[in-house]
Biopython code that builds the backbone (N, CA, C, O; Angstrom):
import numpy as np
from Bio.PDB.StructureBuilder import StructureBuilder

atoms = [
    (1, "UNK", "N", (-23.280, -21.665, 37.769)),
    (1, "UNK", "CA", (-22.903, -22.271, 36.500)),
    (1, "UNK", "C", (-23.148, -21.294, 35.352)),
    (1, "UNK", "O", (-22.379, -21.205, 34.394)),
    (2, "UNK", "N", (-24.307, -20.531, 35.503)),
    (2, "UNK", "CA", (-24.426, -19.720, 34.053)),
    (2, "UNK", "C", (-23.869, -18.666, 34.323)),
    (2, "UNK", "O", (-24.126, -18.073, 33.275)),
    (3, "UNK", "N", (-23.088, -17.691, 35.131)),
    (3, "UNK", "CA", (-22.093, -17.129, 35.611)),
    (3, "UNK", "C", (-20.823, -17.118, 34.861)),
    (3, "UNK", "O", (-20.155, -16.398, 34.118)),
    (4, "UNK", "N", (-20.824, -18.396, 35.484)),
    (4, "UNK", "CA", (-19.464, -19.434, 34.490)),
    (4, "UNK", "C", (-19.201, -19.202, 33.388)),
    (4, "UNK", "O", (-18.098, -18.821, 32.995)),
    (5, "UNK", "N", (-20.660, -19.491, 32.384)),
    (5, "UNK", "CA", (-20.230, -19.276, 31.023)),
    (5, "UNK", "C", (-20.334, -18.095, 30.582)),
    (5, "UNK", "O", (-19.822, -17.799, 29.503)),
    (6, "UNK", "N", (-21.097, -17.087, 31.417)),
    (6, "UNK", "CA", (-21.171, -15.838, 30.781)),
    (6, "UNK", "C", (-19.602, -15.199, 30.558)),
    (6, "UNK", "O", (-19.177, -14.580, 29.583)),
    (7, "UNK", "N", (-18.919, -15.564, 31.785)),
    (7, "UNK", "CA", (-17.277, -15.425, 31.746)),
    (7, "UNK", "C", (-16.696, -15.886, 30.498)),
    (7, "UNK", "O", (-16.311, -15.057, 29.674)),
    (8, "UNK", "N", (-16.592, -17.170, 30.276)),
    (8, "UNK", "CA", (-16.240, -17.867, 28.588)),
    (8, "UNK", "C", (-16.571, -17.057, 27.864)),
    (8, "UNK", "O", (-15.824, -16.498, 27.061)),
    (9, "UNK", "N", (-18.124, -16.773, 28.059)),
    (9, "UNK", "CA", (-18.367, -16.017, 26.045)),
    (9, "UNK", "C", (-17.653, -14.645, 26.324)),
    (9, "UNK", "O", (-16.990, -14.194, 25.390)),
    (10, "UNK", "N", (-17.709, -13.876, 27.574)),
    (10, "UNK", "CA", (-17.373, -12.687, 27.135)),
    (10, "UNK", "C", (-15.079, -12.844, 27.146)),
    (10, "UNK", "O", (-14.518, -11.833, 26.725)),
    (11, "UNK", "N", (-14.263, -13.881, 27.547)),
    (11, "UNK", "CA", (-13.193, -13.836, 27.157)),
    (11, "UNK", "C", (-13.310, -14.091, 25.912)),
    (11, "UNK", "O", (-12.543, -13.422, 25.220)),
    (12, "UNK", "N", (-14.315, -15.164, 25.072)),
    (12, "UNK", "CA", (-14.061, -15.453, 23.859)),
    (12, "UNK", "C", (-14.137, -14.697, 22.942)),
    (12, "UNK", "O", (-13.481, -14.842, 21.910)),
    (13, "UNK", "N", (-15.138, -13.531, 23.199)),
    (13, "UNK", "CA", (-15.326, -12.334, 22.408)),
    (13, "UNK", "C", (-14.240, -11.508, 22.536)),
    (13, "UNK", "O", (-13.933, -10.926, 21.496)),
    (14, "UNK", "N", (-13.573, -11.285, 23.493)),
    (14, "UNK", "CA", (-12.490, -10.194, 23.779)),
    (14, "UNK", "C", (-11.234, -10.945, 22.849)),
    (14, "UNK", "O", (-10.428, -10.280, 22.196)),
    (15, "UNK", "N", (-11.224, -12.251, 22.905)),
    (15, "UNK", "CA", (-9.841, -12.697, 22.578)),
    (15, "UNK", "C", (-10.007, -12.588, 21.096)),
    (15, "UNK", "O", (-9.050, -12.286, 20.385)),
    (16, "UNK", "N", (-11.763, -12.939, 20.384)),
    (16, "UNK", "CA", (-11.837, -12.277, 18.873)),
    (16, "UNK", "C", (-11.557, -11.275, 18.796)),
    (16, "UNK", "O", (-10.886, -11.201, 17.766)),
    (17, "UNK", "N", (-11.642, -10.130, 19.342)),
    (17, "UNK", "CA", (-11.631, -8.616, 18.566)),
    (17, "UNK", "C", (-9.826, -8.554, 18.989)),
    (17, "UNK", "O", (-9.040, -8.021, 18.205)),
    (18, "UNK", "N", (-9.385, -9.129, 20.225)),
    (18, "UNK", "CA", (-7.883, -8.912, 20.034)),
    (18, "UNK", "C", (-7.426, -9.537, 19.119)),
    (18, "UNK", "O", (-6.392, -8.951, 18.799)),
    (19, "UNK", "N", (-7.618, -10.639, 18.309)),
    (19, "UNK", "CA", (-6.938, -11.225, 17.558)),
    (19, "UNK", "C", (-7.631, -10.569, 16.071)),
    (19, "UNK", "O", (-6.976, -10.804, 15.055)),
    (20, "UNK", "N", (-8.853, -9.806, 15.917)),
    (20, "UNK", "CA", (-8.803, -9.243, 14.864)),
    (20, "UNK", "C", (-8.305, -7.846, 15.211)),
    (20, "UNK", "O", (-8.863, -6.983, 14.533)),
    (21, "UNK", "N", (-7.691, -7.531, 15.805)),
    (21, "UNK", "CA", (-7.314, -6.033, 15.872)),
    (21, "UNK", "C", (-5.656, -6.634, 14.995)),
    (21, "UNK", "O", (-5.390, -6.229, 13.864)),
    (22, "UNK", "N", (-4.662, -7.673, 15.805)),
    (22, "UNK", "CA", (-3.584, -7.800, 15.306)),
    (22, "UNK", "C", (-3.453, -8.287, 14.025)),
    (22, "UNK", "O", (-2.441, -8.346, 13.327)),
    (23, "UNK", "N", (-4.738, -8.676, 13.756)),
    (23, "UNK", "CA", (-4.355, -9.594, 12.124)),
    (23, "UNK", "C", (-4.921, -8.431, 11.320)),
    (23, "UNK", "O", (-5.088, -8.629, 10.117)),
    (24, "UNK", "N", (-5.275, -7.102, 11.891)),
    (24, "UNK", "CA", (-5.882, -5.902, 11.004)),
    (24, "UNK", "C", (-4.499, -5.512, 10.070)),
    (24, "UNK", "O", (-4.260, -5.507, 8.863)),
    (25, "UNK", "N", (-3.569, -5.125, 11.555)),
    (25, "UNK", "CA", (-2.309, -4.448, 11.639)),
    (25, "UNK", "C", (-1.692, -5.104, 10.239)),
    (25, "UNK", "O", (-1.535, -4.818, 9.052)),
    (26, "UNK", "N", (-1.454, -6.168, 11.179)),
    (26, "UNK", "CA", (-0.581, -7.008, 10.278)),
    (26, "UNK", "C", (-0.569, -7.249, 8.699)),
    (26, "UNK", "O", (0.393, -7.514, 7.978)),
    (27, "UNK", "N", (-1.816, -7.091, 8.397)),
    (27, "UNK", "CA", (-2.173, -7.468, 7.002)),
    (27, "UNK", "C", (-2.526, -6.163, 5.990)),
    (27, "UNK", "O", (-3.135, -6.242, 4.923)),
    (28, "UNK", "N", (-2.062, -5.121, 6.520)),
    (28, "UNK", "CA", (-2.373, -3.443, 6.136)),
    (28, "UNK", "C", (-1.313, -3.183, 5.199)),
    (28, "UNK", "O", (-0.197, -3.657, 5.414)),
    (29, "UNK", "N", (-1.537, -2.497, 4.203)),
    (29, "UNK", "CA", (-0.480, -2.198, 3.144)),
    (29, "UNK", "C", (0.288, -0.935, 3.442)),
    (29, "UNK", "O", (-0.536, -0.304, 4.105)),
    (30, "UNK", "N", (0.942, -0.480, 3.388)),
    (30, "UNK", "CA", (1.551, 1.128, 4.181)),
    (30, "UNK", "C", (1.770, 1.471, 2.117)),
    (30, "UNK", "O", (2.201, 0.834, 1.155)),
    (31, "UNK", "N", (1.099, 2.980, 2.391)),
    (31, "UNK", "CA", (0.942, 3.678, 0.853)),
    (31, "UNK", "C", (1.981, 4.269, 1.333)),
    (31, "UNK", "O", (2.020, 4.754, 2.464)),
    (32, "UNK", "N", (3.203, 4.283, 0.262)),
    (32, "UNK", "CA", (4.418, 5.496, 0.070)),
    (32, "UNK", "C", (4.545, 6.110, -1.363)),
    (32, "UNK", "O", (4.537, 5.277, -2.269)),
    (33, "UNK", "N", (4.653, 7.331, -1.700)),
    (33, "UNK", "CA", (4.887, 7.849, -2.320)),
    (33, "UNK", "C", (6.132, 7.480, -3.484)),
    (33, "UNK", "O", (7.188, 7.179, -2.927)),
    (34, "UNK", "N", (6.190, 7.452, -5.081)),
    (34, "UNK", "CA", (6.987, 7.196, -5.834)),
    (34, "UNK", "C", (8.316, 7.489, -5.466)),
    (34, "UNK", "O", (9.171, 6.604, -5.457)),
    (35, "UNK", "N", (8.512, 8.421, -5.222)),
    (35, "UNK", "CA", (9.957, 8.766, -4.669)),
    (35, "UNK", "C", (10.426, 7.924, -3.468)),
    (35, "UNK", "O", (11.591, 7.524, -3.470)),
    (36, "UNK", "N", (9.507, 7.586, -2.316)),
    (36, "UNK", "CA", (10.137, 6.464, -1.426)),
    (36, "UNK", "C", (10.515, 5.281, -1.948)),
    (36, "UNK", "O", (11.466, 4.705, -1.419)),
    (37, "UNK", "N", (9.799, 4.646, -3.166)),
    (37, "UNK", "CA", (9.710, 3.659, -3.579)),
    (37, "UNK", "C", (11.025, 3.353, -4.159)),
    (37, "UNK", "O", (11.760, 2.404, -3.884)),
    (38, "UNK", "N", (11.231, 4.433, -5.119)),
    (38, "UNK", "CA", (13.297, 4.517, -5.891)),
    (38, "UNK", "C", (13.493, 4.126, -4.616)),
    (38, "UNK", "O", (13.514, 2.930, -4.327)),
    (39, "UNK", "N", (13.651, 5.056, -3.743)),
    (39, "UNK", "CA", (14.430, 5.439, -2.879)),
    (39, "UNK", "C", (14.535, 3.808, -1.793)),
    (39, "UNK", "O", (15.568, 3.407, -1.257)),
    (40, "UNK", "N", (13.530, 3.311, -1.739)),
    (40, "UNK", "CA", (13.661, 1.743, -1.097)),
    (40, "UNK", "C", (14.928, 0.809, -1.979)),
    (40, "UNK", "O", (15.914, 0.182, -1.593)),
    (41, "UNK", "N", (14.334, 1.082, -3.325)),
    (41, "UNK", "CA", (14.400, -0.041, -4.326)),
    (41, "UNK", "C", (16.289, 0.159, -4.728)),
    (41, "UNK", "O", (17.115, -0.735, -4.916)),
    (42, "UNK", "N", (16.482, 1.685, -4.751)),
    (42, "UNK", "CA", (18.021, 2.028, -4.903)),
    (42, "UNK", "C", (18.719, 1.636, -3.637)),
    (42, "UNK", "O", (19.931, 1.821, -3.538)),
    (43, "UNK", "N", (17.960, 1.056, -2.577)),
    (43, "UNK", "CA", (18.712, 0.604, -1.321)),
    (43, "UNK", "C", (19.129, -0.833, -1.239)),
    (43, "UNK", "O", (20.107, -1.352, -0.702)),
    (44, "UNK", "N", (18.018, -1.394, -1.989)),
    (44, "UNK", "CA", (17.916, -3.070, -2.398)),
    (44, "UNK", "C", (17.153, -3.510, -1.422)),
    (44, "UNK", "O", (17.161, -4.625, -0.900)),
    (45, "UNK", "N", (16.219, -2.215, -1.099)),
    (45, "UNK", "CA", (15.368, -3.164, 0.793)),
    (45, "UNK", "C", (14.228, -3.818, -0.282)),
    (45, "UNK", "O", (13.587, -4.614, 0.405)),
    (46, "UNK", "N", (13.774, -3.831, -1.462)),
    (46, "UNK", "CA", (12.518, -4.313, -2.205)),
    (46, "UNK", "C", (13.105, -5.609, -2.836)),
    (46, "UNK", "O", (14.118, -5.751, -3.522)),
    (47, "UNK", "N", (11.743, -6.945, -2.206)),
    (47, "UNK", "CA", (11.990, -8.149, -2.274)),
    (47, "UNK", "C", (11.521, -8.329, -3.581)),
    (47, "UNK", "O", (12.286, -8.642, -4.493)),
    (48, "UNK", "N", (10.299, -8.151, -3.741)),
    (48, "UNK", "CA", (9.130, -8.075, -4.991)),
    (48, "UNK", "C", (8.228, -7.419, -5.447)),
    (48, "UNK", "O", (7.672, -6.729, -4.592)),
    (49, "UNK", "N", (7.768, -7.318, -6.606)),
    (49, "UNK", "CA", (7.003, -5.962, -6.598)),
    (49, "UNK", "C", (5.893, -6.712, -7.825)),
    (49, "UNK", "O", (6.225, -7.595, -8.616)),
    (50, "UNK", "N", (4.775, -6.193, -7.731)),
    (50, "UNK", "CA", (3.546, -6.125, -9.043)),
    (50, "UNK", "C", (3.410, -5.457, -9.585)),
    (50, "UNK", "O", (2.783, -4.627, -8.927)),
    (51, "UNK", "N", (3.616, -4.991, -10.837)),
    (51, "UNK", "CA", (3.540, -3.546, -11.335)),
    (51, "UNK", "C", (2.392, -3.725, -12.284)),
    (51, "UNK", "O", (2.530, -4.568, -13.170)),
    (52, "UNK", "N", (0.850, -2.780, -12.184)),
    (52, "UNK", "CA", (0.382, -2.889, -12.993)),
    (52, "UNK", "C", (0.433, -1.281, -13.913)),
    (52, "UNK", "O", (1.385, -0.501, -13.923)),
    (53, "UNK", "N", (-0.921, -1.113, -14.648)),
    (53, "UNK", "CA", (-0.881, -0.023, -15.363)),
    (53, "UNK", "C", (-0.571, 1.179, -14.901)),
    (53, "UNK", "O", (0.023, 2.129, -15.412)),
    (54, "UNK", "N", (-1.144, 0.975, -13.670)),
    (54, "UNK", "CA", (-1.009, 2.592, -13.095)),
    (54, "UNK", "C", (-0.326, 2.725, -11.358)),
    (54, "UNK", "O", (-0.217, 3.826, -10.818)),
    (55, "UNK", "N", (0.079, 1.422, -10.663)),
    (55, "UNK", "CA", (0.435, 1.099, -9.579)),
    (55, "UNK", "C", (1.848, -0.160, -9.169)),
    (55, "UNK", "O", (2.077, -1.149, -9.865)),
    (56, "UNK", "N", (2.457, 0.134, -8.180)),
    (56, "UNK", "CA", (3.175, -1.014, -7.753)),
    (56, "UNK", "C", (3.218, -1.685, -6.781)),
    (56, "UNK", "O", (4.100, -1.275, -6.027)),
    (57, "UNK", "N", (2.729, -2.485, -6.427)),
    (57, "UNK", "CA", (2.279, -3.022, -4.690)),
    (57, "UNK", "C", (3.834, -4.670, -4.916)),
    (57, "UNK", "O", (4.111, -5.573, -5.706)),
    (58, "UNK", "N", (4.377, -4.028, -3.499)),
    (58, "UNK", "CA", (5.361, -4.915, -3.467)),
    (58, "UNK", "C", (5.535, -5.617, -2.282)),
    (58, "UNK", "O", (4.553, -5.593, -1.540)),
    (59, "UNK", "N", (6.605, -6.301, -1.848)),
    (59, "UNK", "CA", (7.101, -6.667, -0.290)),
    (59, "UNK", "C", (8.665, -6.204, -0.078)),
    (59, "UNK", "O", (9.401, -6.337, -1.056)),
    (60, "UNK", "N", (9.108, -5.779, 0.887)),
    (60, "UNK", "CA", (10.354, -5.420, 1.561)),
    (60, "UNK", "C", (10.658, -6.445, 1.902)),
    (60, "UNK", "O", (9.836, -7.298, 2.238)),
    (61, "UNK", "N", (12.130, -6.647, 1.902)),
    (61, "UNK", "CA", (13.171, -7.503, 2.561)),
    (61, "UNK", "C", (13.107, -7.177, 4.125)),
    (61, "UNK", "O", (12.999, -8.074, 4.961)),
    (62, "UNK", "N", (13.198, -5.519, 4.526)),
    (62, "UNK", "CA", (12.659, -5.553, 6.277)),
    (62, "UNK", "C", (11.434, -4.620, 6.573)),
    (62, "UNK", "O", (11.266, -3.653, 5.830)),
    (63, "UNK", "N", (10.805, -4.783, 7.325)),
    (63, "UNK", "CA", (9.722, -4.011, 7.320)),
    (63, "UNK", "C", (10.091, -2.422, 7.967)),
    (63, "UNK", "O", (11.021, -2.111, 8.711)),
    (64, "UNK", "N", (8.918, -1.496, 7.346)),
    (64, "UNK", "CA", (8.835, -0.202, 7.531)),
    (64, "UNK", "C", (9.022, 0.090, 9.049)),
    (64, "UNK", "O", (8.874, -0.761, 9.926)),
    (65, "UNK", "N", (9.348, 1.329, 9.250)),
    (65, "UNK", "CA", (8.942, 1.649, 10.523)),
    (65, "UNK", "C", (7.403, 1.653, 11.040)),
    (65, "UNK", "O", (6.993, 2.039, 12.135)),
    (66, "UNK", "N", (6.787, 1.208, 10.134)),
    (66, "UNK", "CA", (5.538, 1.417, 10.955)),
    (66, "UNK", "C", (5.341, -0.162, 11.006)),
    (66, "UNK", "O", (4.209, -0.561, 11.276)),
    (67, "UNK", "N", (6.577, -1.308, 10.716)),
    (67, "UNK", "CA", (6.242, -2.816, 10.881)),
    (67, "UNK", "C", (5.422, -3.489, 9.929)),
    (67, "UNK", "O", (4.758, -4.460, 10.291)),
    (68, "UNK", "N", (5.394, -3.060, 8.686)),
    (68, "UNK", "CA", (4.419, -2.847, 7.417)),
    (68, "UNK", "C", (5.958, -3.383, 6.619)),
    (68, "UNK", "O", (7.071, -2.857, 6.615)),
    (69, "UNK", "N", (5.437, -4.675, 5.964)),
    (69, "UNK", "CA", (6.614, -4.971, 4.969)),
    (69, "UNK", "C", (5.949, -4.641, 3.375)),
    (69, "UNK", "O", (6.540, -4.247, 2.371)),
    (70, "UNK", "N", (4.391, -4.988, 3.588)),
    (70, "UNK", "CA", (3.828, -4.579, 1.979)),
    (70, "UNK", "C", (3.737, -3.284, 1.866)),
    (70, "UNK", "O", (3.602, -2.590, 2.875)),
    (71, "UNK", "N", (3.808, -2.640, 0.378)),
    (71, "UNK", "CA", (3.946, -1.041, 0.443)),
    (71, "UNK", "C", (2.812, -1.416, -1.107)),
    (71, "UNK", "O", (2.567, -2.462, -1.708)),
    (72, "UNK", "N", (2.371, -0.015, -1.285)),
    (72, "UNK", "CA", (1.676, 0.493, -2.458)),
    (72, "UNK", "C", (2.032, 1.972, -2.985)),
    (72, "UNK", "O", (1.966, 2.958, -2.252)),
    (73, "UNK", "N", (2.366, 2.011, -4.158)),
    (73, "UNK", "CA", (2.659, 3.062, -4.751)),
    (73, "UNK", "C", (2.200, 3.388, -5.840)),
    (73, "UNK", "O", (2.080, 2.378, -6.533)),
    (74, "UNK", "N", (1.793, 4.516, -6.492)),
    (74, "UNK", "CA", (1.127, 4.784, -7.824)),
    (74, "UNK", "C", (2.461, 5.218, -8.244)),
    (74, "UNK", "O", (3.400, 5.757, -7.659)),
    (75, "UNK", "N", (2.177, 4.670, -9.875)),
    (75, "UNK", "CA", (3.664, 4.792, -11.053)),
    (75, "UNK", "C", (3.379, 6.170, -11.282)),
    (75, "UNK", "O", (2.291, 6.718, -11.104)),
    (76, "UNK", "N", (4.370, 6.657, -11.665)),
    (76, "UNK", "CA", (4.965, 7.757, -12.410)),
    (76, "UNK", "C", (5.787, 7.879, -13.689)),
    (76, "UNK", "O", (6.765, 7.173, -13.938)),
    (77, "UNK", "N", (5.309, 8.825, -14.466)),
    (77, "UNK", "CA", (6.169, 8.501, -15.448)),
    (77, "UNK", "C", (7.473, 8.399, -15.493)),
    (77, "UNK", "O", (8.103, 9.261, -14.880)),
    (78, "UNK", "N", (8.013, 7.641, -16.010)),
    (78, "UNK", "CA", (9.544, 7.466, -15.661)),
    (78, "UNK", "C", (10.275, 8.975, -15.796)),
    (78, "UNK", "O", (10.873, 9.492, -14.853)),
    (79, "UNK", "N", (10.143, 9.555, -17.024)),
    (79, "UNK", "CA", (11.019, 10.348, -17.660)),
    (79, "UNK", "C", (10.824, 12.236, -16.833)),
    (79, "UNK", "O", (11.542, 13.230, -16.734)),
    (80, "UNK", "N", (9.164, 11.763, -16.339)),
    (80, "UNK", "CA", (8.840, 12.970, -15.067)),
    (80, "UNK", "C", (9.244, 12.738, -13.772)),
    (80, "UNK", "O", (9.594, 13.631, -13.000)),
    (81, "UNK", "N", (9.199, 11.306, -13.454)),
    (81, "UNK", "CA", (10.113, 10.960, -12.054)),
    (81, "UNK", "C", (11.325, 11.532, -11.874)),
    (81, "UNK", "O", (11.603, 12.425, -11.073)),
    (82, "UNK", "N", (12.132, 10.915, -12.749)),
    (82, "UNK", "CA", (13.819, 11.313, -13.016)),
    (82, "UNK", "C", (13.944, 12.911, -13.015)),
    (82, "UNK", "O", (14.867, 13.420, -12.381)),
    (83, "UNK", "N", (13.090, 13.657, -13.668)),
    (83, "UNK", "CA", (13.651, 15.130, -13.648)),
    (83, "UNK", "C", (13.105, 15.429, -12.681)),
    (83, "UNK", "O", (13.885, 16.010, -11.927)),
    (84, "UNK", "N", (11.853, 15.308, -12.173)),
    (84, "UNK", "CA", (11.972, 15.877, -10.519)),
    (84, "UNK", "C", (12.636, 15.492, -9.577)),
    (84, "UNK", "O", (12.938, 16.214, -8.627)),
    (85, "UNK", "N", (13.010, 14.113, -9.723)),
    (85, "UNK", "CA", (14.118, 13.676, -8.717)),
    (85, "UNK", "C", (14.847, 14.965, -8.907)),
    (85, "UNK", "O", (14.548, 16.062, -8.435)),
    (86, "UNK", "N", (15.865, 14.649, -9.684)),
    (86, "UNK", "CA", (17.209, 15.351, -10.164)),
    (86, "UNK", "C", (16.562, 16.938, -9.441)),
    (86, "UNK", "O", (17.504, 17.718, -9.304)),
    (87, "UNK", "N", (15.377, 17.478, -9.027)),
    (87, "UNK", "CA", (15.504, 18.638, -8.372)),
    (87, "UNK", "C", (14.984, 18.590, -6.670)),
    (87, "UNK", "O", (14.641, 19.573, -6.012)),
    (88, "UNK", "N", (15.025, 17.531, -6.318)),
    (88, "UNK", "CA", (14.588, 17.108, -4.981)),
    (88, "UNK", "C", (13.613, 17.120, -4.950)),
    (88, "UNK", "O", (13.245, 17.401, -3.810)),
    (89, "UNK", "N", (12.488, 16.895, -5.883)),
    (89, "UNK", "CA", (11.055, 16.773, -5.672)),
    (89, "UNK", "C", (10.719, 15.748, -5.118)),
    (89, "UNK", "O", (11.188, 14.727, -5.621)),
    (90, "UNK", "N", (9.719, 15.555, -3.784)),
    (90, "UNK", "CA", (8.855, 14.333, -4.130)),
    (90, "UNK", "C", (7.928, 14.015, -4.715)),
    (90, "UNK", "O", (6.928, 14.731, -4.775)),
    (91, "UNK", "N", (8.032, 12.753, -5.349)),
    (91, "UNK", "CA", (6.769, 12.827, -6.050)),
    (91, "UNK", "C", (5.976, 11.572, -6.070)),
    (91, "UNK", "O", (6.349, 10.430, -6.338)),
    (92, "UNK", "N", (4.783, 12.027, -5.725)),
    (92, "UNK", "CA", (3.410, 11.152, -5.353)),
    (92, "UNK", "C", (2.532, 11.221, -6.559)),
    (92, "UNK", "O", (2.280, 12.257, -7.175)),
    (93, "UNK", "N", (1.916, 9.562, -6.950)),
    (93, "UNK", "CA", (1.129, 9.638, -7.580)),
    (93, "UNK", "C", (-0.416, 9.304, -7.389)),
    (93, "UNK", "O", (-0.779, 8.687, -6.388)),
    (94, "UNK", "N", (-1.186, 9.656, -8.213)),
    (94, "UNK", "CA", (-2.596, 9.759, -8.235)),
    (94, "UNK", "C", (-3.393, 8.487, -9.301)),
    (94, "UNK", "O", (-3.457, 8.599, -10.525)),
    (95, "UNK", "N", (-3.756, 7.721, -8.788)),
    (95, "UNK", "CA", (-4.544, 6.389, -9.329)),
    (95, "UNK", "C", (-5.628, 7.685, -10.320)),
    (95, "UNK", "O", (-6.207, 8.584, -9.711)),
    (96, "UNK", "N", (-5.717, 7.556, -11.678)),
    (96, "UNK", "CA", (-6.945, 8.466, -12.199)),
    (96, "UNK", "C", (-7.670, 7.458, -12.832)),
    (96, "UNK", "O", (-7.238, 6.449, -13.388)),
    (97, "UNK", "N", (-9.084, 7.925, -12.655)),
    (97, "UNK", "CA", (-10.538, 7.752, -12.425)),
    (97, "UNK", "C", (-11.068, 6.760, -13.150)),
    (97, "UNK", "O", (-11.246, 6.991, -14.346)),
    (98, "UNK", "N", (-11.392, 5.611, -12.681)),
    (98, "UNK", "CA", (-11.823, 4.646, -13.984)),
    (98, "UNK", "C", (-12.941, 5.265, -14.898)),
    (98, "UNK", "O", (-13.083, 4.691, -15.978)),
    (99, "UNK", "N", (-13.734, 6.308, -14.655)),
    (99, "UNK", "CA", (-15.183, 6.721, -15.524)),
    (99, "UNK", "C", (-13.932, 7.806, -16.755)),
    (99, "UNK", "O", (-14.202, 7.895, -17.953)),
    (100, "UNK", "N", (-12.597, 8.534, -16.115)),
    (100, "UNK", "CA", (-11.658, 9.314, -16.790)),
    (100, "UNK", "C", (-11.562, 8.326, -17.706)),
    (100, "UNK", "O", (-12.432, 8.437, -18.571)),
    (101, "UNK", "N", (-10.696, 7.217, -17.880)),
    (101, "UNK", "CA", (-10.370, 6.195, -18.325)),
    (101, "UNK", "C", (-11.288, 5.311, -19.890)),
    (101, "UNK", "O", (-10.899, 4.973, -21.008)),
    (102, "UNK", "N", (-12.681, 5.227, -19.118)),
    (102, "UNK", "CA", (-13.360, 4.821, -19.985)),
    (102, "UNK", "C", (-13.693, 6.098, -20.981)),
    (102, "UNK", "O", (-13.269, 6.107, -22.136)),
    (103, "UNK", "N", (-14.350, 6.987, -20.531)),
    (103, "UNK", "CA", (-14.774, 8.189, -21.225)),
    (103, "UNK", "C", (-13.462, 8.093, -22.732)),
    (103, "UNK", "O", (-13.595, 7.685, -23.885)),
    (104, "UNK", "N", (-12.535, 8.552, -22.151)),
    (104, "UNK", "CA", (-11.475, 8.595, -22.902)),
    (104, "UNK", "C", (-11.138, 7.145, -23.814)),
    (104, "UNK", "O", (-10.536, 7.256, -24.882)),
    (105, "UNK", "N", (-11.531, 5.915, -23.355)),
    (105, "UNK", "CA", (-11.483, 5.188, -24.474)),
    (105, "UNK", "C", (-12.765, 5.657, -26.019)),
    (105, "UNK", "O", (-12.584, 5.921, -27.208)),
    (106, "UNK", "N", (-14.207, 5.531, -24.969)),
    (106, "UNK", "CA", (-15.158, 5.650, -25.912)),
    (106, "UNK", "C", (-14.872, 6.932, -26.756)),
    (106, "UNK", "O", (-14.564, 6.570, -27.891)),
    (107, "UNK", "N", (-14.854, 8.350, -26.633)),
    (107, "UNK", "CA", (-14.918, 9.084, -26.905)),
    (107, "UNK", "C", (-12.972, 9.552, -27.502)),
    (107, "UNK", "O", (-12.232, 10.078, -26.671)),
    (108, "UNK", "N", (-12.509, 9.290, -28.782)),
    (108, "UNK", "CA", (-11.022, 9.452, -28.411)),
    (108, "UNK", "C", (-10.826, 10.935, -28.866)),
    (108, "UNK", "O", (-11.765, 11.707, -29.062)),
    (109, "UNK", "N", (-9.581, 11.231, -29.003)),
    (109, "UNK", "CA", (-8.876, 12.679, -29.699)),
    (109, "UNK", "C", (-9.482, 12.066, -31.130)),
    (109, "UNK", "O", (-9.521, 10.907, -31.544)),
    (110, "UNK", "N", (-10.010, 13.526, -31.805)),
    (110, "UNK", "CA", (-9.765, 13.091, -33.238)),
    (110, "UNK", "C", (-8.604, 14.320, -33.884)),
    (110, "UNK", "O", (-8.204, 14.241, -35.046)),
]
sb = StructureBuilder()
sb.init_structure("model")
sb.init_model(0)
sb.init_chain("A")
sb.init_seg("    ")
for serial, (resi, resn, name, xyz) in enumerate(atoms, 1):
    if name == "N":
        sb.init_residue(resn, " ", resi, " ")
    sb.init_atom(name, np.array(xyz, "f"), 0.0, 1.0, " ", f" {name:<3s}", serial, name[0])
structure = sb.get_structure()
């Protein structure tokens, strides 16, 4: 009998870590670069998007090849996007530094 259950707990444990391995996958954001992002959005594969100050986290109409429908991207300036496009650049952006951020409020240009 205690055989028995040692069997139970150890499927029940296996069937937790399999079912947190797939709900890992599943729920993972895939980071692409600004230029993929046009490049989704000029296709019409982008369902919705959040755009905050410095980022855009959205959902696809079909999912990525890696089976990833949410994406994250850091903004770019529009007017620096467009001219590197226009020379085949890609271009990736960089989330900068919340201590950058504050410093630069407290302390401004004079």
């Amino acid at each position: 009998m205690r055989q028995f259950m040692i069997w139970y707990v150890l499927a029940a444990v296996l069937g937790i870590l399999l079912f947190q391995q797939f709900w890992t996958s599943y729920t993972q954001v895939e980071r692409i670069s600004y230029s993929r992002f046009e490049t989704l959005l000029d296709q019409g594969k982008v369902a919705e998007v959040t755009v905050s100050a410095d980022s855009i986290q959205g959902t696809l109409k079909e999912p990525l090849p890696s089976s990833r429908r949410e994406f994250f991207a850091v903004r770019v300036e529009p007017q620096l996007a467009e001219k590197l496009a226009s020379h085949q650049v890609v271009v990736k952006g960089a989330a900068s530094s919340g201590f950058i951020r504050s410093r630069d409020r407290r302390f401004p240009a004079c």
